[in-house]
N, C-alpha and C positions, 0 to 999 in steps of 0.2 A: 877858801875853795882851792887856790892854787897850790897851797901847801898840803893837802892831801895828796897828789895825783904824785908823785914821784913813789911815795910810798905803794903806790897801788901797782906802778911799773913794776916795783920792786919784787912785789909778792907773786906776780903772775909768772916768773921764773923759776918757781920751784912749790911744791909739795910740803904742806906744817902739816908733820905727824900729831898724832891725837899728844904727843909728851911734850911738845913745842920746839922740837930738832928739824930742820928743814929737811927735806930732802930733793936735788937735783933734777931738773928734767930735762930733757934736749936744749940745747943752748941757740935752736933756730926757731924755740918760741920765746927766748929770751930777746933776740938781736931787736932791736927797734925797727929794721926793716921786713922782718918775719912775717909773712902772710900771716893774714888772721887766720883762715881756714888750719893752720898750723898750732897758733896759738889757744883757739876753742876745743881742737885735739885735746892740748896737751892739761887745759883747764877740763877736759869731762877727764883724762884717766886721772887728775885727782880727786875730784867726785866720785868715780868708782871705787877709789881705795879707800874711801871714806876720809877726804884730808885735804889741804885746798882753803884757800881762800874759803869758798861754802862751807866746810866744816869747821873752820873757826869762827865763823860765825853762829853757828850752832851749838855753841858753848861745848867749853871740857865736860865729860862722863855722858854725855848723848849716846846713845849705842847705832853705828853704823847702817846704811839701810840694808846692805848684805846681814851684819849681824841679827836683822830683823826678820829676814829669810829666811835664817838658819833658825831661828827661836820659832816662827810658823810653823816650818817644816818637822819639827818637834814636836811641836803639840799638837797637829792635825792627824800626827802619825800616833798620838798618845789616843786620843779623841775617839779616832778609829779602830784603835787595837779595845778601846774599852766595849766593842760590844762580842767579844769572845768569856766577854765577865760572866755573864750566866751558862755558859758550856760547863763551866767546873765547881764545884760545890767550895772552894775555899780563893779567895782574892787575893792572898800574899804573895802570890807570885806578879803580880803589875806591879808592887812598889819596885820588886827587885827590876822587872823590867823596865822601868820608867827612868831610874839609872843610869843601866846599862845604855839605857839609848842618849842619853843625854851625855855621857861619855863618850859616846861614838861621835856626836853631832860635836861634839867641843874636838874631837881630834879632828875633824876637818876644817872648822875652824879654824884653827888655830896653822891648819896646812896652808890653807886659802889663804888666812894672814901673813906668812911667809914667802906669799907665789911662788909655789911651787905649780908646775904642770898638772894641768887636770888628772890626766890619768894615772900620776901618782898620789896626788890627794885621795882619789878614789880606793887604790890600791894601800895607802898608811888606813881609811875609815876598816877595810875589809880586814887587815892584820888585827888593828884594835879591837873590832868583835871578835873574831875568830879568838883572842887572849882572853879575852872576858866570859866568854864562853867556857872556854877551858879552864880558867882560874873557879868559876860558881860549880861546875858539873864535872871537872875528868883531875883534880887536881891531885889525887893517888898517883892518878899514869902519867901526869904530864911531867917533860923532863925542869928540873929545880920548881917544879912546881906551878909552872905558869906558862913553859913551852910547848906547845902542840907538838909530842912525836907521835912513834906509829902507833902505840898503846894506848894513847892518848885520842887518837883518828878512830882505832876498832873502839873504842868504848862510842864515841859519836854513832859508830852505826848500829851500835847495842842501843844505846839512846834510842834512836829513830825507829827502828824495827821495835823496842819495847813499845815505843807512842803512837805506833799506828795498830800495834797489838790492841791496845787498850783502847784506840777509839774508838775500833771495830766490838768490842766487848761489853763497852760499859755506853749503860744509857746515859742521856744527860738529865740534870749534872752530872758528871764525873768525877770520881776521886782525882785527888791531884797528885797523881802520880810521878816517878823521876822522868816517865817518860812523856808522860804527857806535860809533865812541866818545861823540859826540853824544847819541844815540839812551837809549843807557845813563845815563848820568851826568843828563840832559836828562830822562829818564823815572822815576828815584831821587829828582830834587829837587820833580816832582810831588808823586811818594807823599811825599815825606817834607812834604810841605809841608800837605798833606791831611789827613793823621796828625796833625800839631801842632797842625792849626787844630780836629779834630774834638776830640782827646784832652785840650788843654790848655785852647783860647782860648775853647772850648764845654763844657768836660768831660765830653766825649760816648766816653771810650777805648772802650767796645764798637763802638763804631757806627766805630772808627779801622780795627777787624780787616777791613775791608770792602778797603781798599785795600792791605791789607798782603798779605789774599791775592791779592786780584789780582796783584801783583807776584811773588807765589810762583808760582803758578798760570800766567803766563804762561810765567815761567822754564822751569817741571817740562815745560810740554808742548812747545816747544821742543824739551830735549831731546830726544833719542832715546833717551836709558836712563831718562828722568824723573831725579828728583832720590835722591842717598842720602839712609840714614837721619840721620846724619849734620847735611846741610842743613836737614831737615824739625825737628828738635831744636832748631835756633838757629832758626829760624821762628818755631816756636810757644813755645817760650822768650822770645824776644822780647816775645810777643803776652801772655802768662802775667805777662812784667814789670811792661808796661804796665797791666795789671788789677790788678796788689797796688798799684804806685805810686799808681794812681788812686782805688780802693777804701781806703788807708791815707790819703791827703789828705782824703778826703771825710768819715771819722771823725774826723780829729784836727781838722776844721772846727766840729765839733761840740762840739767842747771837750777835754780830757784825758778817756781811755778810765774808766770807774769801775774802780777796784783797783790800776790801774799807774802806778806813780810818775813825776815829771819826769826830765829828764835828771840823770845822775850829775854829781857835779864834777866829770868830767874831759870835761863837753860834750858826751858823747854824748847822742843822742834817746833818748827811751822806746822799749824791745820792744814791741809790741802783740801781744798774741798773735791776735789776727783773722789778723795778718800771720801770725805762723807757721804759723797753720790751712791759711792761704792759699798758702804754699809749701809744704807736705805732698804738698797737695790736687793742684795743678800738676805738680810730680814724677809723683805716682804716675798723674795723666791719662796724662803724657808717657809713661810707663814701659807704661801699659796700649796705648794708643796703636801702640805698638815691635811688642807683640808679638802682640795681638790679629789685625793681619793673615796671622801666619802660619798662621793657621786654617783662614783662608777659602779656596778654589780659585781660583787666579789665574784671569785675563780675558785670556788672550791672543793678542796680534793678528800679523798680519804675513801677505805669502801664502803663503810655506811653513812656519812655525813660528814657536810662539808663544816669548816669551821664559820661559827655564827650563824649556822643554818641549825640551830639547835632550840629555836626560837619554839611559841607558842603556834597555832592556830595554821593557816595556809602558807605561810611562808618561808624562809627557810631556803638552802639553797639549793643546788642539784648534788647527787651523792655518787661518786663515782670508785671504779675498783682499784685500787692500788695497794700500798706496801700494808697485809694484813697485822703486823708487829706492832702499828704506833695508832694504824686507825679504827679497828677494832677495837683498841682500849679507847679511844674518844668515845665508840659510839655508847660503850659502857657507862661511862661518865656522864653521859649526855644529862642534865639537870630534869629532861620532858620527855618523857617515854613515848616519842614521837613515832603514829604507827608507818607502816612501810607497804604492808601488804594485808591482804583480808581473805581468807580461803574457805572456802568450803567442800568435807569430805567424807566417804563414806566409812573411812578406815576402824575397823574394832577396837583398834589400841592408839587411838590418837595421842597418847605421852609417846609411842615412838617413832612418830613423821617426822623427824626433822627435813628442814629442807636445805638443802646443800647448794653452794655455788659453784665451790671451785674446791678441785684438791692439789695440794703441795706434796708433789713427789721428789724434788731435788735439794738433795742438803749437802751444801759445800761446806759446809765447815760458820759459813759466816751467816747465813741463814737457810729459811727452807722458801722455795717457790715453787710455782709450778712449769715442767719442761715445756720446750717450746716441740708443740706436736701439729699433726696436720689437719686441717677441717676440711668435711665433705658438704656436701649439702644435705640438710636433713631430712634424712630417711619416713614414709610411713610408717612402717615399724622399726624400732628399734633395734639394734643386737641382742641377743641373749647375754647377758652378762657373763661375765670372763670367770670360766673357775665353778660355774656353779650348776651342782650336779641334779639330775631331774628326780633324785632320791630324796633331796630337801623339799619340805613342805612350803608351798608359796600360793597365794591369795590374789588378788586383783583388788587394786585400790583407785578408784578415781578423785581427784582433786583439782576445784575450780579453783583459778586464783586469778583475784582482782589489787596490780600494786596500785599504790600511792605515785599522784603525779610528783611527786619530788624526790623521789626513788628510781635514780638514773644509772641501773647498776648494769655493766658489760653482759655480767653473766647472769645467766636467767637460774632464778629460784626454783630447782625440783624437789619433788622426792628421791628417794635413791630406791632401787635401781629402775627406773621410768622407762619406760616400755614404748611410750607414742604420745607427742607431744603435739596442739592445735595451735595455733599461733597464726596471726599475722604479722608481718615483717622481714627483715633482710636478717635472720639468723642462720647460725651453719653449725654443725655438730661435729664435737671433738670428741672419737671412738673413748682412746683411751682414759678421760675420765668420765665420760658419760655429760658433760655436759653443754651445754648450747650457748653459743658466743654471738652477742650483735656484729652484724658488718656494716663499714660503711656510716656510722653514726649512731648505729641501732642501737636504744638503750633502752631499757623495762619500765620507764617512766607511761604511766597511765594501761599500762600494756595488760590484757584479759586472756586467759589464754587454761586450758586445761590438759590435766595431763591422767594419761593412767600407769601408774608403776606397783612393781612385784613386793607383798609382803613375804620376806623371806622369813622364814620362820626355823632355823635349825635346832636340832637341841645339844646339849653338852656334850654328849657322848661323839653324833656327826663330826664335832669340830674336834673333840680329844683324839679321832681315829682320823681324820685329816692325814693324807698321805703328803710328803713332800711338795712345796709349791713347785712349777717347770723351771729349769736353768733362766731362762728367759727372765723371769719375775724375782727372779733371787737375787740375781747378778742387778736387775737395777733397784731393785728397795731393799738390799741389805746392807748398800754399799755408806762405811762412814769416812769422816775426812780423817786424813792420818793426825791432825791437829786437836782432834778431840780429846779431850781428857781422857786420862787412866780413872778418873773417880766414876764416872760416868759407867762404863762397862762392867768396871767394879763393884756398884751400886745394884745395878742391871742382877748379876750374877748373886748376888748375896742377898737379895729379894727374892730372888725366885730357887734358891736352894733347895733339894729335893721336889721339886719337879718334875713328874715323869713326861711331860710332852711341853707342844708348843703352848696350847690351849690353856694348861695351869699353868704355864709361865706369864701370858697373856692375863693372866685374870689375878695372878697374883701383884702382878704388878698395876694393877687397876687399881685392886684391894688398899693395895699401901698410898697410892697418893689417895683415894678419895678416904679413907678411913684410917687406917691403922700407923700412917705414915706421921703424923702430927699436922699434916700439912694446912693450910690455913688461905682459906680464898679471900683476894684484897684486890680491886682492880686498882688502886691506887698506888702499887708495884710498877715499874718502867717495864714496858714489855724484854727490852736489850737486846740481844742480839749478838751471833757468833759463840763458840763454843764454850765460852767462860761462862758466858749468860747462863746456860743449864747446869753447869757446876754450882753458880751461885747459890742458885734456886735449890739445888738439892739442900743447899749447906742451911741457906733460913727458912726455908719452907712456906714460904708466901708469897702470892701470886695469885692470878686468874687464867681464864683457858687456855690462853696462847703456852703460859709454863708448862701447863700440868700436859696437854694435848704433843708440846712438841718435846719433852723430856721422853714423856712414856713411847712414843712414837723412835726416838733415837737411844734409848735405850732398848724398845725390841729388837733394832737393828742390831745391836751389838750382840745378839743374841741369836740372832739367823734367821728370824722371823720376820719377813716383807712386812714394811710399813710407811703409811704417807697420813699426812694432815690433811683434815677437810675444813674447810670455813661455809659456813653457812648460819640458818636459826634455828633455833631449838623452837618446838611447835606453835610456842605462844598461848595467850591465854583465850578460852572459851567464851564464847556472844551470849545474848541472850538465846537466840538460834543454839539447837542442839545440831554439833558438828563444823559450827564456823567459828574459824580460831581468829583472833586478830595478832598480828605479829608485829613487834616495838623495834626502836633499836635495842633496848635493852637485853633483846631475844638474842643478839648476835652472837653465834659460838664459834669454838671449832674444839675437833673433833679427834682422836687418833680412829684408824683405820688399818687392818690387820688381815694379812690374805690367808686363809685356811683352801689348802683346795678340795674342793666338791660342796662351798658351802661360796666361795668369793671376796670379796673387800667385806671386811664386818667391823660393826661399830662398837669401840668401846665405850666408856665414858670415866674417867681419872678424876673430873673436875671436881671436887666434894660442894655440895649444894647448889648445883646446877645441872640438869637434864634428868633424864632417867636411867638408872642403870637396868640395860641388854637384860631381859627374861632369863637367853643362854648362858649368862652368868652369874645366874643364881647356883646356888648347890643343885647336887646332883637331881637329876631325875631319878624316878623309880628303874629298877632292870626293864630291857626289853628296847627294840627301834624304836623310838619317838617319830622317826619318819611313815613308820605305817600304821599310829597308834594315834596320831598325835590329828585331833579335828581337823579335816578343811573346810576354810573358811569358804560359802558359796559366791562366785563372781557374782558382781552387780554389772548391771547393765548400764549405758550410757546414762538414761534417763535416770537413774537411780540418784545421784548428785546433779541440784539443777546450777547450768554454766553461768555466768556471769561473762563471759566473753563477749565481746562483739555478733549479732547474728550476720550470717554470710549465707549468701547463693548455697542451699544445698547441692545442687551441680556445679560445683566450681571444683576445678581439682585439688586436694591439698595441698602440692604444692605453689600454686596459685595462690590460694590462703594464706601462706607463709610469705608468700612475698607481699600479701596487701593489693594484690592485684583483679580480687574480685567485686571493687565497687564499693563498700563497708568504710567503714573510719579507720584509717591507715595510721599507725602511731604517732605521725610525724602531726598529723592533723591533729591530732590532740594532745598533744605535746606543746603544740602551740597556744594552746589555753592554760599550761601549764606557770604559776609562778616561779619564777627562777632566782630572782633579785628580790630590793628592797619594793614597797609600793611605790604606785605610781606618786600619790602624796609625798611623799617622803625624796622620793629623788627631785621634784620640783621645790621642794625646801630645800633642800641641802644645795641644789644649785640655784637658787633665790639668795642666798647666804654665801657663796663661792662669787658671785654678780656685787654683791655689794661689800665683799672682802678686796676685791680686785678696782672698786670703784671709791674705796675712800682713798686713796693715794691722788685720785684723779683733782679730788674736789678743789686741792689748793690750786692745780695749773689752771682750772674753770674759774676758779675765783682771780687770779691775775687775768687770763684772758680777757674779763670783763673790766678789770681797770684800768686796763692797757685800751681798751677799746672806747672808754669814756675820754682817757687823757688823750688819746691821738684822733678822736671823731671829729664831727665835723667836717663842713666843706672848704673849698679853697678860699671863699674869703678876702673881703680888701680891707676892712676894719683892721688897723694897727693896733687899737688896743685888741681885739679878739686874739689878733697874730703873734702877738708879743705873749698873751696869756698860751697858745697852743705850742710856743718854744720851749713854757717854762715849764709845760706839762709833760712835753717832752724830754727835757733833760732829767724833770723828776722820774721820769720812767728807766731813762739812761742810770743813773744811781740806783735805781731798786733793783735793776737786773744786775747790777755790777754786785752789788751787795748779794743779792741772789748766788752769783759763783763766787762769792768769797772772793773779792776785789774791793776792801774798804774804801770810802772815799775819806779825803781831807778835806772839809770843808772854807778851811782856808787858802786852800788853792783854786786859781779860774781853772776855767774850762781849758784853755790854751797849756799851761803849766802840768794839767793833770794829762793831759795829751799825750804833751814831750814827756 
């Protein structure tokens, strides 16, 4: 015994690098007088430098608990960047980047091993990307080939401007383009670079997860399906890493944990059981995490259905309006031709009702919407629609329509061009396209409501002798983004060659995509998005209506011909009832739209095998005005189509009615009958099953509890043997929980011995 302790003075004086060269530390935790407070100093900074007395006892080739930081913060940033893997159609670019970061993460390393100052370690990891970067992607410009100059810098912003061209263009996946490869790999050595500096060079790992989701986070929304469960597991797996790594340096800085030994002889480190607490803990987050969302009622979006509300029978989710490009093609897809609406009408030509939601007049370059315009409240009659002259022949059409309660769309289902609308609820009417918006929550879910609109009826000749649309309508539906392709207008012009008006340019250009063009309807096409998107589609020719609707629509522009996109249904199929159609998602279209003046917005149809094609664009009529030649159809009367709406106070005033304020079943009231979520079944399983995921962890602490409560029960007692047996039960309890935190005992030592 006494021959140890000189040696132990000895060591406490200085720092045994990992090669077994000492190295010096102040010489006032060396003096023998030296406060300890000075001494336990100077024994943690060699703990933190991974070197010390502690680490030689942790046998040669151990890797430091900093170097354990550094290796977390590598693979959580690895982890994380793996859910941008489904964005692009080819995965070669992670190994390059996985690398790269692992090069970056060894250059601070190895700065940190040097102690050098933070903010130079920081600033050697940023040079070292920045070279790597420039070495994979600008090595032409760069000077000897590996130096960032200015040649070097403009090609980075060619990079970057090419890779956000391309994201804007291409659906996902995406080709893996230079820019888009840039963007990636260029956006990975960021995060990872951030990570390292916060987690290791600052030891700040919680304050790392900052950047780690952002990298998740942007990936997930991105998508279109979001991320699997799958991705989100090596995410926060990652992130979960990084916090034991960090949390187990920061104790063993501290000194060796009380009760656990050093490493074995064969070099391995100490178990800490914080750490195993710590992995438990993490697991079972992740595992609650998994399933706990299956409880909740999804949130789903899209305009004709939400995702997983595509289900069979009443269920199913609520379907709301947004971005027509990605959700449109869902509702295509949809596996169950799940109906939405039920109408009934008196129209002659029910192949050409479609009913219309919303139209897209604004096209930037990156896609088409519609402008933000003003709402009034909605008028008893309607406006005469814009453009349309009393020499075109027009009809009176009434149609009842009954939606589906899980059919929760913004804008309400018309015909075009609708004249007077019944309705109750909080809707308001937007002039310029005609159509009627909920306010305030109001959405078309369970909603009965009828409408009567104009069959317009023109004939070919009307629309060929079409004078000029007004400056007004020209200036805003002819306008394209200066970014648009040359092919596109070029296309435009070489289709409609010899053409003597707007009308045969119009119809020619109908002709070629739905016939003549080769074109090929697939809704299994990415809708995409931005001006490439419609070059593409010209070049392979397959697609569904979003292509065909929003090509013809941007190619009439370039032509001088006003034009906007309508999204709506196409009529749907016929009931047994003669005149009630039932409408799917399957029905969901859209539409181009073409302004002739003295005739108004008129519908084409391009899509080849789907809707009907426009009467007025069949070949010619015979000579003569079709306007004062051509039948009119006799108006019906109210009574003529029986309503399905709601009945109401005939004295009530309509706009009373529209607000729901005459008494009748107001939307909201039956809305609330409405299924939204999973069943009620089903969410008391699923959380029956989340109760007993969350309660098997419990069982082991219920099981000590109770033998902890056997071995200490009992009353006070004067029996000596009783009390001699309740000590013994007691120290066996003292040993289990010791063993429980990883505190082995030696059973050859007393109680006194294992004390001290």
């Amino acid at each position: 015994m006494g021959g140890k302790r000189p040696a132990r003075r000895e060591l406490r004086g200085r720092c045994v690098r990992a090669g077994g060269l000492p190295r010096r530390v102040p010489s006032a935790s060396r003096s023998p007088g030296a406060p300890r407070a000075l001494a336990l100093r100077a024994d943690r900074a060699c703990r933190a430098a991974g070197t010390g007395p502690a680490a030689g006892r942790q046998g040669a080739g151990v890797m430091s608990g900093r170097g354990r930081v550094t290796l977390a913060a590598t693979v959580a940033t690895a982890l994380s960047a793996a859910a941008l893997l489904p964005l692009v159609e080819s995965a070669t670019w992670f190994a390059l980047c996985l690398l790269l970061l692992a090069l970056v993460a060894g250059a601070g390393a190895l700065a940190r091993r040097a102690q050098l100052p933070r903010p130079l370690v920081v600033a050697i990891q940023a040079l070292v990307a920045l070279l790597l970067l420039t070495v994979v992607f600008a090595r032409p410009q760069a000077l000897a080939g590996f130096v960032p100059g200015p040649e070097a810098m403009r090609h980075f912003g060619q990079l970057f401007e090419a890779g956000q061209h391309d994201v804007r263009g291409y659906t996902i996946p995406a080709p893996l383009t230079d820019g888009i490869t840039f963007l990636l790999i260029g956006g990975v050595l960021v995060v990872g670079l951030l990570v390292d500096t916060l987690a290791v060079t600052f030891r700040a790992a919680s304050a790392a997860g900052l950047p780690l989701l952002a990298l998740y986070s942007v990936a997930t929304g991105i998508a279109e399906e979001g991320s699997g469960w799958l991705l989100f597991l090596l995410a926060a797996g990652g992130y979960l890493l990084l916090l034991l790594a960090e949390s187990r340096d920061r104790v063993a800085r501290w000194g060796r944990v009380f009760g656990v030994r050093a490493a074995d002889g064969r070099g391995k480190p100490p178990k800490l059981s914080p750490v195993r607490n710590g992995r438990r803990i993490g697991v079972l987050a992740l595992g609650v995490a998994l399933v706990v969302p299956l409880a909740l009622p999804a949130l789903d979006g899209g305009l004709l259905a939400g995702r997983g509300g595509g289900g069979t029978g009443g269920g199913g989710g609520t379907i709301s309006a947004v971005n027509p490009l990605v959700s449109l093609q869902d509702a295509l897809n949809q596996p169950d031709d799940r109906e939405v609406l039920r109408y009934r009408t008196d129209a002659a030509n029910i192949s050409d009702l479609y009913l219309r939601i919303v139209s897209l007049d604004k096209f930037d370059g990156t896609s088409w919407s519609p402008s933000e315009r003003r709402i009034t409240e909605v008028p008893d009659q309607l406006p005469q629609p814009t453009g349309l002259s009393p020499d075109v022949a027009t009809g009176t059409v009434t149609t009842s329509v009954q939606v589906a309660g899980d059919y929760g769309q913004d804008w309400l289902p018309l015909p075009y061009p609708a004249s007077s609308v019944d309705i109750n609820g909080r809707w308001r009417y937007e002039p310029e396209g005609r159509t009627l918006v909920g306010e305030r929550g109001q959405t078309t879910r369970n909603a009965s409501y009828r409408v009567e609109s104009l069959d317009v009826r023109p004939t070919a000749r009307q629309l060929a002798n079409a004078r000029p649309a007004p400056e007004d309508i020209r200036r805003a539906y002819t306008s394209v983004p200066g970014n648009l392709p040359d092919v596109v207008g070029a296309t435009a012009r070489k289709v409609t060659k010899g053409a003597a008006n707007d009308y045969e340019r119009a119809v020619r250009l109908q002709d070629w995509f739905a016939y003549d063009g080769g074109f090929t309807y697939n809704t299994r096409v990415g809708a995409g998005s931005g001006p490439q998107a419609i070059a593409r589609f010209l070049k392979q020719k397959e697609g569904f209506c979003v292509h065909f609707s929003f090509s013809m629509a941007a190619m009439a522009r370039t032509l001088g011909i006003p034009a906007r996109v309508a999204i709506g249904f196409t009529p749907g199929t016929q009931t047994g009832d003669e005149g009630t159609m039932s409408v799917g998602l399957r029905d969901a279209h859209a539409w181009p739209e073409l302004y002739f003046q003295g005739v108004g917005w008129t519908r084409f149809e391009p899509t080849p095998s789907r809707g009907t094609t426009p009467e007025y664009t069949q070949p010619e009529a015979p000579e003569g005005d079709a306007a004062s030649t051509a039948p009119e159809q006799p108006e019906t009367s109210e009574s003529a189509a029986p309503s399905t709406s709601a009945s109401t106070d005939a004295t009530c005033p309509a706009a009373d009615r529209r607000l729901g304020e005459c008494g009748g079943p107001s939307p909201q009231a039956v809305v609330a009958h409405g299924d939204d979520g999973p069943p009620t079944g089903t969410l008391l399983g699923v959380g029956l099953l989340v109760l007993v995921v969350l309660a098997v962890p419990l069982l082991p602490v219920l099981w000590r509890r109770r033998l902890r409560a056997r071995r200490l029960g009992g009353g006070p007692g004067r029996d000596v043997s009783a009390l001699g047996g309740r000590v013994r039960a007691a120290w066996a309890e003292v040993l289990d929980t010791a063993w429980d935190l990883g505190i082995p005992a030696r059973t050859r030592r007393s109680a006194r011995a294992r004390r001290r």
